[in-house]
C-alpha positions as CSV (number, residue, x, y, z in Angstrom):
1,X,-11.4,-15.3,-23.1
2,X,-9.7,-18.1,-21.7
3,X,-6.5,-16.9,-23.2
4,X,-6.7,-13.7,-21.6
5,X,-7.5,-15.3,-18.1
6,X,-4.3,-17.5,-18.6
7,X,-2.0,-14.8,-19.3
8,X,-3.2,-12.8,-16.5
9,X,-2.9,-15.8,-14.1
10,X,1.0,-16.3,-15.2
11,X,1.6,-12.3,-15.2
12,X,0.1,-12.0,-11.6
13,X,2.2,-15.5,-10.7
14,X,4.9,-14.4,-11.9
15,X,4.8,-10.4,-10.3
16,X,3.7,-11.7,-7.0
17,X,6.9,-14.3,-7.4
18,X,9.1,-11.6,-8.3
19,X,8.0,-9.6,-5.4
20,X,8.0,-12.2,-2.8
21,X,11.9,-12.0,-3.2
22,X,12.2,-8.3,-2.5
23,X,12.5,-9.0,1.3
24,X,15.2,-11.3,1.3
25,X,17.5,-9.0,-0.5
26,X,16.6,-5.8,1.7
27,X,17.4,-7.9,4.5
28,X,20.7,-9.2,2.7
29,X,21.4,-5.0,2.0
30,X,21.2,-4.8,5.8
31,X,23.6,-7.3,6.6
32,X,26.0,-5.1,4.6
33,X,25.5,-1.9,6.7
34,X,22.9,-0.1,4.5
35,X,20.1,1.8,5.9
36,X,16.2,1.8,5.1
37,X,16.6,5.1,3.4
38,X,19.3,4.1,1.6
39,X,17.5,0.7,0.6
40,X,13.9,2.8,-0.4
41,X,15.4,5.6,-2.1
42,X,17.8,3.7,-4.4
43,X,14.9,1.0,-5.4
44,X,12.6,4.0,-6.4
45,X,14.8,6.4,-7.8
46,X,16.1,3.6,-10.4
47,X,12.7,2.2,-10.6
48,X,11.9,5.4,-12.1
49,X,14.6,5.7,-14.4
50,X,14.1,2.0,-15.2
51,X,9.9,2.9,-16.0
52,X,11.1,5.9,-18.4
53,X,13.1,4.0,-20.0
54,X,10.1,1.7,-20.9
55,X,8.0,4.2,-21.1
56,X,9.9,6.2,-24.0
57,X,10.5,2.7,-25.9
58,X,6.7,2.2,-25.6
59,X,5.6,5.4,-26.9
60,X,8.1,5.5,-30.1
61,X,7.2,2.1,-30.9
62,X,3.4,1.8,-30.4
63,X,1.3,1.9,-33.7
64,X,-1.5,4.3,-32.0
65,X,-1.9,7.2,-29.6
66,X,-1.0,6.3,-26.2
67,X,-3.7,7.8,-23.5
68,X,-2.3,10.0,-21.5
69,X,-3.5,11.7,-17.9
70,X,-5.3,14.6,-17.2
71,X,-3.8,16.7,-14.1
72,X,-6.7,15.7,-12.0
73,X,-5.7,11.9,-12.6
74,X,-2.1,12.9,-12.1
75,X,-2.9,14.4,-8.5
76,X,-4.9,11.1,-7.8
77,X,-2.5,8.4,-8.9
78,X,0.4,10.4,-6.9
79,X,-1.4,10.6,-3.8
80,X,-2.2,6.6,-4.3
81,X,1.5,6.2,-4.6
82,X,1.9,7.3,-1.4
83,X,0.9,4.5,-0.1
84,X,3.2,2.8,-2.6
85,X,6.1,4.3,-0.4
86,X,4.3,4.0,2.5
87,X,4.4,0.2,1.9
88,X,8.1,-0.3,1.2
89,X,9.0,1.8,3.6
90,X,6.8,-0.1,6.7
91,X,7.7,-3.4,5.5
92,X,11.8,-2.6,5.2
93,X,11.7,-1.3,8.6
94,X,9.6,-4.4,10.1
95,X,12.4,-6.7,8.4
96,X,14.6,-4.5,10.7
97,X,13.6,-6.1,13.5
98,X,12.0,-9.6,13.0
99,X,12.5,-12.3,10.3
100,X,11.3,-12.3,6.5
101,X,9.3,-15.5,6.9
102,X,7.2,-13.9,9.8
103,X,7.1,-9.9,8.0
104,X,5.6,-11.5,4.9
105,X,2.9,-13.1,7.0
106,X,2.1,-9.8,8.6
107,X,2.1,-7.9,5.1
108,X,-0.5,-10.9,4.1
109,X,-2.9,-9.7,6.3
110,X,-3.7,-7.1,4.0
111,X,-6.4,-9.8,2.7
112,X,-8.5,-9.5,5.5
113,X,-7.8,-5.6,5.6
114,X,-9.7,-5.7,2.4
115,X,-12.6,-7.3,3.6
116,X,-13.2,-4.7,6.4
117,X,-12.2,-1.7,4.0
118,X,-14.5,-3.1,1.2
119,X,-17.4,-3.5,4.1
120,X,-17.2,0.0,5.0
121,X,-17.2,1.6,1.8
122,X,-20.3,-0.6,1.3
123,X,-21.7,0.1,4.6
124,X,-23.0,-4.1,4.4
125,X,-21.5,-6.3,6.9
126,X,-19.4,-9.3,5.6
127,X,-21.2,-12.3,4.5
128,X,-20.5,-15.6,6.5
129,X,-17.8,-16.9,3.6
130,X,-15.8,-14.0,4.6
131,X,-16.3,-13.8,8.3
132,X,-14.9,-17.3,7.9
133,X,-12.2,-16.8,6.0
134,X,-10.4,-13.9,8.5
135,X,-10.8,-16.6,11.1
136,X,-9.4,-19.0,9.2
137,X,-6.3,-16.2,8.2
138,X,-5.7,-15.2,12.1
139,X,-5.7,-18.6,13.1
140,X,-2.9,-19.1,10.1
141,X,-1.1,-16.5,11.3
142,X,-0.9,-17.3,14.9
143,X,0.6,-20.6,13.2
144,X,2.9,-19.1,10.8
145,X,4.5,-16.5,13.4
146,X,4.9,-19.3,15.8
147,X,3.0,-17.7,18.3
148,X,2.4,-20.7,20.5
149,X,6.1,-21.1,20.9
150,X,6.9,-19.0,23.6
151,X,10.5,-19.6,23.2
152,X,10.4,-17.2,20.3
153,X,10.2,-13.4,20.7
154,X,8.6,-11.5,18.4
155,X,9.9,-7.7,18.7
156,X,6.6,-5.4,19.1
157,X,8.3,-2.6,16.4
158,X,8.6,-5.2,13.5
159,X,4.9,-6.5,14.4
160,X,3.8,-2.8,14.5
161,X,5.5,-2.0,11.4
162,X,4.5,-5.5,9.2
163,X,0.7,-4.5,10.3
164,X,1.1,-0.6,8.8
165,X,2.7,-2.4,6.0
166,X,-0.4,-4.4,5.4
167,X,-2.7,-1.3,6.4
168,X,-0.8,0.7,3.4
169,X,-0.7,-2.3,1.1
170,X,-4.6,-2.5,1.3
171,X,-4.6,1.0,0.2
172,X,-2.2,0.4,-2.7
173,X,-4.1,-2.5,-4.0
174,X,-7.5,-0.7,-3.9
175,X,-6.4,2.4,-5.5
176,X,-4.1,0.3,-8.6
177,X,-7.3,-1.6,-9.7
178,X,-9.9,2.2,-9.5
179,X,-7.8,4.7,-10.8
180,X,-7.5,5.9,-14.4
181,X,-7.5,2.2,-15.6
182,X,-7.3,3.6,-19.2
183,X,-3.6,4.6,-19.0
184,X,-0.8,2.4,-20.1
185,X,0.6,0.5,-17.7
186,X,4.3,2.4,-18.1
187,X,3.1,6.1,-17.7
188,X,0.6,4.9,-14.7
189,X,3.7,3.0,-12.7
190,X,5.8,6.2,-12.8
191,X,2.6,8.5,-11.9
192,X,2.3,6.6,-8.7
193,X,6.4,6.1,-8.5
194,X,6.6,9.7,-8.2
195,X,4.1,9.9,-5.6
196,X,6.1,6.9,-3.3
197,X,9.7,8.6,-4.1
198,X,8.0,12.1,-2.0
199,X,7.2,9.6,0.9
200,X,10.7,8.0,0.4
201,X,12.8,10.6,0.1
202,X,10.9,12.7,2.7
203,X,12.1,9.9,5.2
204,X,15.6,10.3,3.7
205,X,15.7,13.9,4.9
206,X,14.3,13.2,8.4
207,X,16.0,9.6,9.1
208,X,19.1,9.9,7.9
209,X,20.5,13.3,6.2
210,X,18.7,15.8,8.6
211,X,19.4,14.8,11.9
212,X,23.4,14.3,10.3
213,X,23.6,18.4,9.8
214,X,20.7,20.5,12.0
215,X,20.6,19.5,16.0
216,X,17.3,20.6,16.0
217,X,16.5,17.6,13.7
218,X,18.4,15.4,15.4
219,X,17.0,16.0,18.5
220,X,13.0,15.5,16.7
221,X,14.8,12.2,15.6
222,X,15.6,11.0,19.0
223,X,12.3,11.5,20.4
224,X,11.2,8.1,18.3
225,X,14.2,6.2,18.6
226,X,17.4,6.2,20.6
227,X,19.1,4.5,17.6
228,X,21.9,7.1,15.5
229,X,23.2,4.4,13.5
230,X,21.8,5.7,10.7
231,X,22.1,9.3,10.7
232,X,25.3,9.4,8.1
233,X,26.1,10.7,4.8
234,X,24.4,9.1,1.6
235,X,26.1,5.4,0.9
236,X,25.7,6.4,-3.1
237,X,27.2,2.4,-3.5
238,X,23.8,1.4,-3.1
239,X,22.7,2.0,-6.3
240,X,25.0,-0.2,-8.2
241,X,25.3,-3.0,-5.2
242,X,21.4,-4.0,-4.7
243,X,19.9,-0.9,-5.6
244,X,19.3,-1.9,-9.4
245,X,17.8,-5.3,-8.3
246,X,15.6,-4.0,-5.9
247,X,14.7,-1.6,-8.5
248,X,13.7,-4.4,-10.8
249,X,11.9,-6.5,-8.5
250,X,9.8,-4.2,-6.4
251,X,9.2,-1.0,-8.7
252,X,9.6,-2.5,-12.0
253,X,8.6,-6.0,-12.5
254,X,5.6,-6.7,-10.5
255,X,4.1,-3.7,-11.0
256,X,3.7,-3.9,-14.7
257,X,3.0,-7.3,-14.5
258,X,0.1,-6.8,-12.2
259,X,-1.5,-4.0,-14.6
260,X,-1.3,-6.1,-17.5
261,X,-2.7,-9.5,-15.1
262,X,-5.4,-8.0,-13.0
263,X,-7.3,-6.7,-15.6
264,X,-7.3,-10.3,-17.9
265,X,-7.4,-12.4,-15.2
266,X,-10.0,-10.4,-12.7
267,X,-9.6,-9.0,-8.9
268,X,-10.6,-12.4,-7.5
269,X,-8.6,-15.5,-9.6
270,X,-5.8,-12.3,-9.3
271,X,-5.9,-12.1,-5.1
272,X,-5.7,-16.1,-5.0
273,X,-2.6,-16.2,-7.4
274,X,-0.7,-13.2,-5.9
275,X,-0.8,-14.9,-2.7
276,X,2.2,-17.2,-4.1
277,X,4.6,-14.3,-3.2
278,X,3.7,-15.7,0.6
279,X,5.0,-19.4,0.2
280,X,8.1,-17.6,-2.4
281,X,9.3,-14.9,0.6
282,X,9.5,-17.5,3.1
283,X,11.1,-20.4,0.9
284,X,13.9,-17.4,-0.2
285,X,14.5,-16.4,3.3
286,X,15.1,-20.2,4.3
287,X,17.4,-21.1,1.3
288,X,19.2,-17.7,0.9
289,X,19.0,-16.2,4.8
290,X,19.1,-19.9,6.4
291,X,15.9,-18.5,8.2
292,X,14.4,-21.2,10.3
293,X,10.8,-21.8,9.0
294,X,9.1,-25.3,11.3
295,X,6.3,-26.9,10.2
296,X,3.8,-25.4,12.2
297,X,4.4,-22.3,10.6
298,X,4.0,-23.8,6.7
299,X,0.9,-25.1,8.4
300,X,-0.3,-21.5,9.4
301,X,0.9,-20.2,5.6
302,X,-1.2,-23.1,4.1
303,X,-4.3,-22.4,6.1
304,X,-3.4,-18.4,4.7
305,X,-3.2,-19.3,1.5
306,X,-6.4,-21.8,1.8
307,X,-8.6,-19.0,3.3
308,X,-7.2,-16.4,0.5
309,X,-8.4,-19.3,-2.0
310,X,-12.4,-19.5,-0.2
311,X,-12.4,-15.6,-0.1
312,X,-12.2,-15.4,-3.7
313,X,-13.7,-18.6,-5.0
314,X,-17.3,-17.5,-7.0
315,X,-20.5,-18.3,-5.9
316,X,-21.3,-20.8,-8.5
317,X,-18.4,-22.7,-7.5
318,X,-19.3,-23.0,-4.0
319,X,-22.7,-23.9,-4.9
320,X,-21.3,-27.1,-7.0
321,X,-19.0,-28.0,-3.5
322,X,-21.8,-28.0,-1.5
323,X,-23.6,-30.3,-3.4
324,X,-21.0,-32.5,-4.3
């Protein structure tokens, strides 16, 4: 048992790691004149060749009978991807317009996203540990945005879009951990792929390649921004300049490392070590981007981290606190 809890804590570490790196090189794919369709569709399209691959290596190697889906499970875990692209999508744009450090903070607040979604479908109201803990996360995040600065402006589009990001993320998590946990983890992560590439590629069309041949699109695309930069042909050097990374270490790695973890090491020791991806983002987008990150803001992400830690902590465990 313990083993098991160990390797799920150091596959979760490690996804949530991997993942908190994604930002930093979408951001770097910017600076390099790449669009967010561009960015999305090359990380998912590769991601599922990269998951086949796996996949096809997994099934001619494996000793037994692999399960495989039923169409009504298919149906479900595509529609759950959507959120998947829903995700990548919201967060690429938000990095658009404000920094990594402060988009990962806004995609955190997925954890007390959770708590209000998991209250609903319960129809029970929160107990105090939790109503505590969201305090405790706003009050981080007020921190770690640098809020009380007011020399800093926060653009309202990337605040807009790191909150939806958080909203789909919620989703994503909820539906990974419910939905036909019996399948491997290989032919699960391209199921839900599939169902994020429809999102992504749908956004292609009307972002970027509509609007480029049909007024008619073009003129739908400037109702919600005034911005054409992007409406242009396909750059196809995306794929072999940061697409396959991207691939790698938003569609690939974490993914399948957070199937194998969750299960071992459990939804609640799982949340409290994925939350590393926070302090990872920000410490990539200071070394790599030169991002400037003050100490009142590692204060906010510690007090995030902290509250994320209390959410998940058992009841036994509190009990032993309190009376020590």
């Amino acid at each position: 048992m313990k083993k098991n809890i160990l390797k799920g804590v150091l596959f979760v570490g490690i996804g949530a790691s991997i993942y908190g790196m994604l930002a930093t090189f979408v951001k770097m794919s910017y600076h390099d004149g790449y669009t967010t369709s561009e960015v999305t569709t090359s990380q998912f399209l590769l991601g599922i060749v990269g998951l086949l691959i796996l996949n096809f290596i997994q099934t001619i190697t494996s000793k037994q009978r692999l399960s495989s889906p039923s169409s009504k499970e298919v149906k479900m875990l595509m529609l759950a991807g959507t959120s998947l692209g829903c995700t990548s999508l919201f967060y690429y744009i938000a990095v658009q317009y404000i920094n990594v450090s402060i988009a990962i903070v806004l995609l955190m607040q997925s954890v007390w996203f959770s708590v209000v979604v998991e209250s609903i479908l319960a129809k029970k109201l929160p107990n105090a540990r939790m109503v505590i803990s969201v305090v405790i996360v706003l009050l981080g995040t007020v921190l770690a945005t640098n809020l009380i600065n007011m020399d800093i402006e926060l653009d309202w589009h990337g605040v807009f879009w790191g909150l939806m990001a958080a909203g789909s993320y919620t989703m994503t998590m909820f539906t990974s951990n419910t939905l036909a946990t019996h399948l491997p983890v290989f032919r699960k992560s391209i199921i839900m792929l599939l169902g994020g590439s429809v999102v992504v590629l749908l956004f292609l069309f009307f972002a970027q390649i509509g609007p480029l041949y049909s007024e008619g699109l073009r003129s739908v695309y400037l109702n919600f921004t005034d911005n054409t930069e992007h409406i242009h042909s396909f750059n196809y050097s995306i794929f072999w300049t940061y697409g396959f990374i991207l691939a790698l270490f938003g569609t690939i790695i974490p993914p399948v490392l957070f199937n194998i973890g969750f299960p071992n090491a459990g939804l609640g020791l799982g949340s409290i070590v994925s939350s590393l991806e926070l302090p990872v983002s920000v410490t990539m987008a200071f070394v790599l981007l030169g991002e400037k990150v003050f100490l009142i803001q590692w204060i906010g992400i510690i007090l995030i981290l902290f509250a994320i830690v209390l959410m998940n902590l058992p009841k036994k465990e509190l009990k032993v606190a309190e009376l020590s």
